[in-house]
LUMMAR-14800 format. One record per residue (C-alpha): residue number from 1; chain; x, y, z. Coordinates in steps of 0.2 Angstrom, whole numbers, plus 2048, in hexadecimal, padded with zeros to 3 digits. Each point is the difference from the previous one (the first is absolute). Layout:
N
ATOM  seq  mol  xx  yy  zz
ATOM  NUM  A  X  Y  Z
...
END
This chain:
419
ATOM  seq  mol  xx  yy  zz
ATOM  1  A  256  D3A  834
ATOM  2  A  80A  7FF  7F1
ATOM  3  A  815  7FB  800
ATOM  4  A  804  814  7FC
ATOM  5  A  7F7  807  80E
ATOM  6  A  805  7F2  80C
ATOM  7  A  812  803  7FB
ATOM  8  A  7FD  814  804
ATOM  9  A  7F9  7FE  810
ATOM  10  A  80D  7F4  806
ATOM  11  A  80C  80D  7FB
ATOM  12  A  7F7  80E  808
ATOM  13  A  800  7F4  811
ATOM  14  A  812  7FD  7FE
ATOM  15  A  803  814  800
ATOM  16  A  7F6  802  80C
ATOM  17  A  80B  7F2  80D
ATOM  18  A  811  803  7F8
ATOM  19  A  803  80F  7FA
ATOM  20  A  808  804  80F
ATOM  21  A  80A  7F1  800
ATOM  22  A  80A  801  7EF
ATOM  23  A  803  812  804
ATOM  24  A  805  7FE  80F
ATOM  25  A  80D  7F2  7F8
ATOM  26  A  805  809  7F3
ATOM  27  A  807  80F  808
ATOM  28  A  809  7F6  80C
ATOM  29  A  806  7F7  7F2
ATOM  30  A  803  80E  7F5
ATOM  31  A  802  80E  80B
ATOM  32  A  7F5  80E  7F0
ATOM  33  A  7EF  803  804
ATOM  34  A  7FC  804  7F1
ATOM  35  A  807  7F3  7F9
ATOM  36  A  7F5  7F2  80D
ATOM  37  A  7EF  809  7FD
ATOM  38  A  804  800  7ED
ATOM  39  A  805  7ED  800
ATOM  40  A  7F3  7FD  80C
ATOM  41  A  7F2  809  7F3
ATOM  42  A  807  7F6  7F2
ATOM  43  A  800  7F0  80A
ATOM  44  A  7ED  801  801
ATOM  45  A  7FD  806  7EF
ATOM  46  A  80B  7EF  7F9
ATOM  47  A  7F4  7F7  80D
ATOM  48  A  7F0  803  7F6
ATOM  49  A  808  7F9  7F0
ATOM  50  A  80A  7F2  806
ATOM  51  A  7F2  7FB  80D
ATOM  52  A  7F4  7FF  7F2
ATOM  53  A  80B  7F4  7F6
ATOM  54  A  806  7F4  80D
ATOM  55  A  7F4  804  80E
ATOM  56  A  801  808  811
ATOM  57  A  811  7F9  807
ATOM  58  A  7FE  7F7  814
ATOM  59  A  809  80F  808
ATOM  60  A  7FA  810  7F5
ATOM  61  A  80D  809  80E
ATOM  62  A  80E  7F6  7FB
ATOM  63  A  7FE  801  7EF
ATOM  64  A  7FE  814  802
ATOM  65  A  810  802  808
ATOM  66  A  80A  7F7  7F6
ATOM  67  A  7FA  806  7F1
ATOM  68  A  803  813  807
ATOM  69  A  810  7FA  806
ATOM  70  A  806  7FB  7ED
ATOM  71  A  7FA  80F  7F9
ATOM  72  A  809  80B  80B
ATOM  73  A  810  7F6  7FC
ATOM  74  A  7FD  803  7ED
ATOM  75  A  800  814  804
ATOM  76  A  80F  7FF  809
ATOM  77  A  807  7F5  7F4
ATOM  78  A  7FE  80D  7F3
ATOM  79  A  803  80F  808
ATOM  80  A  812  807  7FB
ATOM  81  A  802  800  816
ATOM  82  A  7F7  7F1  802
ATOM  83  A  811  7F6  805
ATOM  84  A  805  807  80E
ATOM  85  A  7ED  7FF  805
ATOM  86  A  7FF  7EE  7FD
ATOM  87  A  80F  7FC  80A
ATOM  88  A  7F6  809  80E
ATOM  89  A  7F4  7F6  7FE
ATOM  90  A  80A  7EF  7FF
ATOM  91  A  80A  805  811
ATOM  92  A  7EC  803  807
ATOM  93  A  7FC  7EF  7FB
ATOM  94  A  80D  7F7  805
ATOM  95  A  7FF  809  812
ATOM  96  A  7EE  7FD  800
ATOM  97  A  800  7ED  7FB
ATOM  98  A  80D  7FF  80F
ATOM  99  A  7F1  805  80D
ATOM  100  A  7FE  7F3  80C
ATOM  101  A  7EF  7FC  806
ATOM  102  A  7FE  80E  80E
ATOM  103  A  80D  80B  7F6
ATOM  104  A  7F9  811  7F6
ATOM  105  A  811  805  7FC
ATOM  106  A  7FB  80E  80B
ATOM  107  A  800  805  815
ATOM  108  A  7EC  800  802
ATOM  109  A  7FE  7ED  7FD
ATOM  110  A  7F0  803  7F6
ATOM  111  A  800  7F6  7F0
ATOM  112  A  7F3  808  7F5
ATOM  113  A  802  80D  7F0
ATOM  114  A  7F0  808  802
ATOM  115  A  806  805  813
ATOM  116  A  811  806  7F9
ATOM  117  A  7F7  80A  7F1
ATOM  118  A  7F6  808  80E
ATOM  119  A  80E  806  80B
ATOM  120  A  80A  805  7EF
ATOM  121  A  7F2  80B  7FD
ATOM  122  A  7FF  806  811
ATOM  123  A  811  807  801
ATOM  124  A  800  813  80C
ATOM  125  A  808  806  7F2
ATOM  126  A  7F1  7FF  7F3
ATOM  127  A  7F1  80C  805
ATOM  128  A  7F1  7F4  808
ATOM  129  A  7F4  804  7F3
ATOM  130  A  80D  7FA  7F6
ATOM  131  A  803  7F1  80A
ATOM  132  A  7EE  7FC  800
ATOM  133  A  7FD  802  7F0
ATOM  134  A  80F  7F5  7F9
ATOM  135  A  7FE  7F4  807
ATOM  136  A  7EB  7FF  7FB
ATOM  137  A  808  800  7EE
ATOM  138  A  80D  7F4  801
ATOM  139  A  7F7  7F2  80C
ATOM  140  A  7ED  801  7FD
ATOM  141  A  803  806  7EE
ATOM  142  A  7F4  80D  804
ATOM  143  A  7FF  80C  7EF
ATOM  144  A  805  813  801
ATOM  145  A  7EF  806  802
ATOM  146  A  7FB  7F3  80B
ATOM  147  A  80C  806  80E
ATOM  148  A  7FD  813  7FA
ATOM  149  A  7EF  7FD  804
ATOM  150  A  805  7F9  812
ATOM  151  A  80B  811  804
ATOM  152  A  7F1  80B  7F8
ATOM  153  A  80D  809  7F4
ATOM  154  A  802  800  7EF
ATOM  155  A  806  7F2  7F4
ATOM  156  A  810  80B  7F8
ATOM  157  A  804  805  811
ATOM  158  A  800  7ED  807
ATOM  159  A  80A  7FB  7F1
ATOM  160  A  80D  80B  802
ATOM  161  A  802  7FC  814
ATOM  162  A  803  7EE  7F8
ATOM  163  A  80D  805  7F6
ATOM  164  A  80A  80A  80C
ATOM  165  A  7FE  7F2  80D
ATOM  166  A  809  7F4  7F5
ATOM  167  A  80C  809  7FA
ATOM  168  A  805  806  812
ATOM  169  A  801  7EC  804
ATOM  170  A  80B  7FE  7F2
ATOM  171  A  80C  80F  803
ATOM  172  A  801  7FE  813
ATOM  173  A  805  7ED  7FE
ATOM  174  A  7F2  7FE  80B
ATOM  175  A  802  7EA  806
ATOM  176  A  7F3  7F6  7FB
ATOM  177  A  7FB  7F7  812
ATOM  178  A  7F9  7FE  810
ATOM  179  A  80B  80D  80C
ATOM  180  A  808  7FA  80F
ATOM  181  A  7F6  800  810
ATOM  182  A  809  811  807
ATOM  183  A  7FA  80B  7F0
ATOM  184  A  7EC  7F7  7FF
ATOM  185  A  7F6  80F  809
ATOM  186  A  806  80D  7F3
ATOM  187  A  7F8  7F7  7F3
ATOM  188  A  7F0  7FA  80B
ATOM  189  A  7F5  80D  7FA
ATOM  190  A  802  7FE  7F0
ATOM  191  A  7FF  7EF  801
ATOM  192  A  7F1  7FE  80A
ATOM  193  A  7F9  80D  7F3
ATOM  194  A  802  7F7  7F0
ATOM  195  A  7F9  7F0  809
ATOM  196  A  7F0  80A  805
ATOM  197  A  7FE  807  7EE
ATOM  198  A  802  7F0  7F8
ATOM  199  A  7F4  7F7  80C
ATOM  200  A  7F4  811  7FC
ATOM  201  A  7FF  7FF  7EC
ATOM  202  A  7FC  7EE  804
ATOM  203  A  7F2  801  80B
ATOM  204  A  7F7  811  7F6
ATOM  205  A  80A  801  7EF
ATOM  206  A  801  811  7FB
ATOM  207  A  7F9  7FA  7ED
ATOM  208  A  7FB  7F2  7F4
ATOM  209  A  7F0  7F2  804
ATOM  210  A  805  7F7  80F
ATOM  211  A  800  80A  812
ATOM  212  A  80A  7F4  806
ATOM  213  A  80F  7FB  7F9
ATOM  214  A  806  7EF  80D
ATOM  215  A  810  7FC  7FC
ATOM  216  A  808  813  804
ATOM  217  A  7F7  7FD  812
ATOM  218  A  808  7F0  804
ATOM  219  A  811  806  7F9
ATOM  220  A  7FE  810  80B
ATOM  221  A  7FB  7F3  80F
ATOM  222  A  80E  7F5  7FC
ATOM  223  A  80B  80E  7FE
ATOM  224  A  7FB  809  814
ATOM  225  A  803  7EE  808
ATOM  226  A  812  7FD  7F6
ATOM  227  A  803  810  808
ATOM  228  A  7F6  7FC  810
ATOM  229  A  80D  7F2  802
ATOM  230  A  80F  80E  7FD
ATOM  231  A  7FA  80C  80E
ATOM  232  A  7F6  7FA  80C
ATOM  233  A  801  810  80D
ATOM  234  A  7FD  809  7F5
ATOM  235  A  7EC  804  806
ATOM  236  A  7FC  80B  7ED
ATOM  237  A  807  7EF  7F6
ATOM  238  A  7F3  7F6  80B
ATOM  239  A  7F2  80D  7FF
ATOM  240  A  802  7FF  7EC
ATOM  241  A  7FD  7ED  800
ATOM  242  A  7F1  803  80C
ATOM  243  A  7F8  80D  7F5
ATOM  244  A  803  7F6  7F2
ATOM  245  A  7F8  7F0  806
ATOM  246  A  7F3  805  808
ATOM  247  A  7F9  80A  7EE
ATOM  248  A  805  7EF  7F7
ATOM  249  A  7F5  7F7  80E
ATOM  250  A  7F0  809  7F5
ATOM  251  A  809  7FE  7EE
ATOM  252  A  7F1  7F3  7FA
ATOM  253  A  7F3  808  805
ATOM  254  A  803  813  7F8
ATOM  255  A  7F8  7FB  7F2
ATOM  256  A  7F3  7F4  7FB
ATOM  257  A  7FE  7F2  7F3
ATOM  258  A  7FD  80B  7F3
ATOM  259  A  80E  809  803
ATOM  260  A  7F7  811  807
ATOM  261  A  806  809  80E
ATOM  262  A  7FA  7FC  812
ATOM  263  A  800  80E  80E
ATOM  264  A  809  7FC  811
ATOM  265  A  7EF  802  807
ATOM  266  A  7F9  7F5  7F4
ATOM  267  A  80D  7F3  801
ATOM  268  A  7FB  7ED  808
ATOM  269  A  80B  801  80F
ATOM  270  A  7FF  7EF  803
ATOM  271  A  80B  7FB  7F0
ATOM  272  A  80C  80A  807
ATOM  273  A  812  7F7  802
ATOM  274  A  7FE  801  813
ATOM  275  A  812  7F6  802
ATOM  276  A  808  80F  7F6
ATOM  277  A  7F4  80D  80C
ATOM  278  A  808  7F6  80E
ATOM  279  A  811  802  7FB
ATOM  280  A  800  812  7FD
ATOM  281  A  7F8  803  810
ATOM  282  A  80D  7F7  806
ATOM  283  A  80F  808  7F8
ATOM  284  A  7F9  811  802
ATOM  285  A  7FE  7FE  813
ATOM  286  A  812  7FB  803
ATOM  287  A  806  80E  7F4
ATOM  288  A  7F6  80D  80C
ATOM  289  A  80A  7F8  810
ATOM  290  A  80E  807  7FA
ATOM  291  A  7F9  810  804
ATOM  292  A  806  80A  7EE
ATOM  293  A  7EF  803  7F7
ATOM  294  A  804  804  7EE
ATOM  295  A  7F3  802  7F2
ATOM  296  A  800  7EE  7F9
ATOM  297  A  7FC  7FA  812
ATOM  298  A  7F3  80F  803
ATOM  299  A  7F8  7F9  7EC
ATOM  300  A  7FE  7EE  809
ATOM  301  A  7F9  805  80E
ATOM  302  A  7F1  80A  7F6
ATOM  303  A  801  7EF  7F4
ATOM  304  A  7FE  7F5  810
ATOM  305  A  7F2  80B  805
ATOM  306  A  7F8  7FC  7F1
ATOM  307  A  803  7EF  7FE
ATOM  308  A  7FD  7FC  811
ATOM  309  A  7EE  806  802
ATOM  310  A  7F3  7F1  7FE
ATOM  311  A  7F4  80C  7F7
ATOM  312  A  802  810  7F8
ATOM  313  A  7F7  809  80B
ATOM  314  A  80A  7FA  80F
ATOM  315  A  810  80A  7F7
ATOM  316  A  805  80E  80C
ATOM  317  A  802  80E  7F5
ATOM  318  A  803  80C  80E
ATOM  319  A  810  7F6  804
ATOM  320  A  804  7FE  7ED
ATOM  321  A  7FF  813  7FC
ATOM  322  A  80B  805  810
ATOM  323  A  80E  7F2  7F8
ATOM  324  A  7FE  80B  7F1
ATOM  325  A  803  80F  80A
ATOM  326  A  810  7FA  806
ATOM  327  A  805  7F7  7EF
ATOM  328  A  7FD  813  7F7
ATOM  329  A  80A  807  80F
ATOM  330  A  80F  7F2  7FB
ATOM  331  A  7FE  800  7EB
ATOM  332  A  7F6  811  7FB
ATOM  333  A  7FA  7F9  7F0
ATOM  334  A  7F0  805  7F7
ATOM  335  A  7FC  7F1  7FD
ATOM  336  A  803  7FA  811
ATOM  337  A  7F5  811  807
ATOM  338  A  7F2  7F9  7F2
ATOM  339  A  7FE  7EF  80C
ATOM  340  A  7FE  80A  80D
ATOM  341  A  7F0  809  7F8
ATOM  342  A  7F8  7F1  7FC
ATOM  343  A  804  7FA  814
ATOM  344  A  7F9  811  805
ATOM  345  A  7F1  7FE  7F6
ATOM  346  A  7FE  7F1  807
ATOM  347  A  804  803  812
ATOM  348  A  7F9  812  803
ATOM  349  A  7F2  802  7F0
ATOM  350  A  801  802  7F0
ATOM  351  A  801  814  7FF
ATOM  352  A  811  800  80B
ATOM  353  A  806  7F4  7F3
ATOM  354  A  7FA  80B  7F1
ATOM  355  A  80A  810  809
ATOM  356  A  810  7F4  802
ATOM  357  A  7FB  7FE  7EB
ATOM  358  A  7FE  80F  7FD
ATOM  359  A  812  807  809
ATOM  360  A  808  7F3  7F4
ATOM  361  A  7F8  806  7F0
ATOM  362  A  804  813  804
ATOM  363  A  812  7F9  802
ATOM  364  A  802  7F9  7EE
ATOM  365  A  80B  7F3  802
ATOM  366  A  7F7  7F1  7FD
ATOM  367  A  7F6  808  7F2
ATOM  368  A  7FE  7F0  7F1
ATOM  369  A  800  7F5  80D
ATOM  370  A  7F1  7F5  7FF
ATOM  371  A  7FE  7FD  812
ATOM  372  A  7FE  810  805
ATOM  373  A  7F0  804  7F7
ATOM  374  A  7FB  7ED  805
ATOM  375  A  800  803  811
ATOM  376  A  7F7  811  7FF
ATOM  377  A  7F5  7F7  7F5
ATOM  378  A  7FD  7F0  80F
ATOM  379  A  7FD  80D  80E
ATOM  380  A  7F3  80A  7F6
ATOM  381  A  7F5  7F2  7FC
ATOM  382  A  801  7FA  813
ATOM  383  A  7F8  811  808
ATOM  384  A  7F3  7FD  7F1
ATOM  385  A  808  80D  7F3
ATOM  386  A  800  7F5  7F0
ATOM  387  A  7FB  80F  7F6
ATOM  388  A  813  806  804
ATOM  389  A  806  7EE  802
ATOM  390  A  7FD  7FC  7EE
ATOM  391  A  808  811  7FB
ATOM  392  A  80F  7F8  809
ATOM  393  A  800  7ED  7FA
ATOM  394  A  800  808  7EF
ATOM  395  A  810  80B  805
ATOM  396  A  809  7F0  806
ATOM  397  A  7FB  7F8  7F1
ATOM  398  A  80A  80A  7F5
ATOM  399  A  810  7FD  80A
ATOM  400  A  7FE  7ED  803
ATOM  401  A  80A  7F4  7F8
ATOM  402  A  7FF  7F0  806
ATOM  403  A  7F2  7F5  7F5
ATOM  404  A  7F8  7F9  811
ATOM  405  A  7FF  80F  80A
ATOM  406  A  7F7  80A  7F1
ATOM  407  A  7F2  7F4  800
ATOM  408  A  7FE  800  813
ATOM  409  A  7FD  815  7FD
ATOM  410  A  7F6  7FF  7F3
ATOM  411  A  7F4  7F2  80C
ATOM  412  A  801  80D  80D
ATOM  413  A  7FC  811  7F4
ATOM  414  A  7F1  7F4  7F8
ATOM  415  A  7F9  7FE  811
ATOM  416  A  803  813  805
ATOM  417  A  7F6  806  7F0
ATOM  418  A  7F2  7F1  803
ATOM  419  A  7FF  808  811
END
């Protein structure tokens, strides 16, 4: 590996852990979010030239934030308003460095940036798509099209849902922290939402090589268990960190050392994290005690199902597709209605799995959504149709855009057409 490319991948890396960080800091600093995703960009950009000339610093984060930070002074320093935005920002310094250990500056007692950007984004008065979405921007420095991808609409449409979020942040005076324990439930769903989402594009990323991308699945963890801590009766909170965990106790063995895609069914169950399995199972049992089902609960419950069989045959689909059932009954997605095909298909045969296909493809609402096609695809060439199968694979093929699940279609379409 030569100096450059080590120098860009150690910048990639530190995007990858700290974007979210140094925005996070910079708008509590600054209070524009513009402003910290700008300074932020042109932090990282300054890295690949600096880091080149006097090496990659001990703490890449440190280095990051203060170098946004500096930058973002400068603007305001040169903005004809920049003064009384820079006192602002003096009187924010002062009161922060004044912060005793256990000391926010705010009622929830939770010291984090990250959390506070989460519940700034969160606020009942921005729309929860908008919420969502926000928040993917600004903490896992997920592009425009990425989180587009993620909602199934189109790019212009996303970015201009970002636009109007900020600027409803700005004109509302929307605070910038971790709201008192009294006003926490309104903001729970869209919380628990950006969390699940960010742990989603890490664990199938909607685009690029890797299928995995780690680090936004241990922020995502990290991130369910700060809030675990912050509202412990609170059964969906705990069902999230279940969920969560018990898909990270299969992260390593998703893919193989080449990188290629490995089925669940496929997958060595024995380099499974059991300790992870454990304690989702674990959380997720004293979640349902509580006797409130909600959908992140009802997820862990068909995860633990999974998880918890020794072999994949020993998964009780029957059970799975009736957690389904309730699940569509609770969140009436399409998405949510496509995992129940593939459990029907797998609990009751392939055809009623096909007919629960089929209804969803007359619908039209997941049309260019890869999956859909993929799993028509999967059912056909287990009831033996690869003739139709291959027609399928080649239909998902077109829509897929993520480097690792394309080469796992194109294995399966080779092995339809050999057929």
């Amino acid at each position: 590996m030569n100096h450059t490319n080590g120098v860009e991948e150690a910048v990639a890396e530190a995007f990858r852990e700290e974007w979210g960080q140094v925005v996070a800091t910079l708008i509590g600093v600054t209070g524009d979010w513009d402003l910290a995703e700008e300074c932020a960009q042109d932090a990282f950009a300054q890295a690949l030239d600096r880091w080149r000339r006097d090496g990659v610093p001990r703490r890449p984060g440190a280095w990051l934030t203060t170098t946004a930070r500096n930058r973002a002074l400068d603007v305001l320093r040169r903005e004809a308003v920049g003064a009384a935005k820079l006192r602002e920002v003096a009187v924010l310094g002062r009161d922060r460095s004044s912060y005793g250990p256990d000391d926010d500056g705010d009622d929830s007692g939770v010291r984090d940036d990250r959390l506070r950007l989460i519940f700034t984004c969160c606020h009942p008065a921005l729309p929860i798509e908008a919420r969502v979405a926000l928040t993917l921007r600004t903490l896992a420095g997920l592009t425009t099209p990425e989180i587009a991808r993620a909602f199934l609409i189109p790019e212009p449409t996303m970015a201009q849902r970002l636009v109007r979020a900020k600027r409803k942040i700005r004109n509302a005076g929307i605070p910038y922290r971790v709201p008192p324990a009294h006003l926490l439930p309104e903001r729970t769903t869209g919380v628990l939402g950006v969390i699940y989402l960010l742990f989603n594009e890490g664990y199938a990323a909607t685009a690029g090589a890797d299928l995995v991308r780690r680090n936004l699945c241990a922020e995502a963890i990290r991130l369910a268990r700060v809030l675990a801590r912050l509202m412990p009766d609170e059964p969906e909170v705990l069902g999230l960190l279940a969920l969560l965990l018990l898909h990270d106790a299969r992260q390593d063995t998703r893919v193989d050392a080449a990188g290629e895609l490995v089925t669940l069914e496929d997958q060595d169950r024995t380099a499974w994290d059991r300790a992870k399995a454990d304690e989702g199972t674990a959380l997720l049992e004293t979640a349902l005690r509580r006797g409130r089902a909600g959908p992140y609960q009802i997820q862990a419950a068909i995860a633990a199902c999974h998880t918890n069989a020794p072999t994949a045959d020993d998964t009780d689909w029957a059970d799975i597709a009736a957690l389904y059932g309730e699940l569509t009954r609770q969140m009436p997605s399409a998405v949510v209605r496509l995992n129940r095909a593939v459990a029907v298909g797998m609990a009751e045969g392939t055809e009623a799995g096909l007919a629960a296909v089929a209804e969803l493809e007359r619908e039209g609402e997941l049309a260019g959504y890869h999956l859909l096609p993929a799993t028509r695809a999967d059912l056909l060439r287990r009831s033996g149709r690869t003739q139709e199968a291959a027609e399928a694979y080649r239909r998902a093929l077109e829509l897929v855009e993520n480097d690792a699940e394309r080469r796992f279609l194109q294995r399966r379409l080779a092995q339809c057409r050999s057929a």
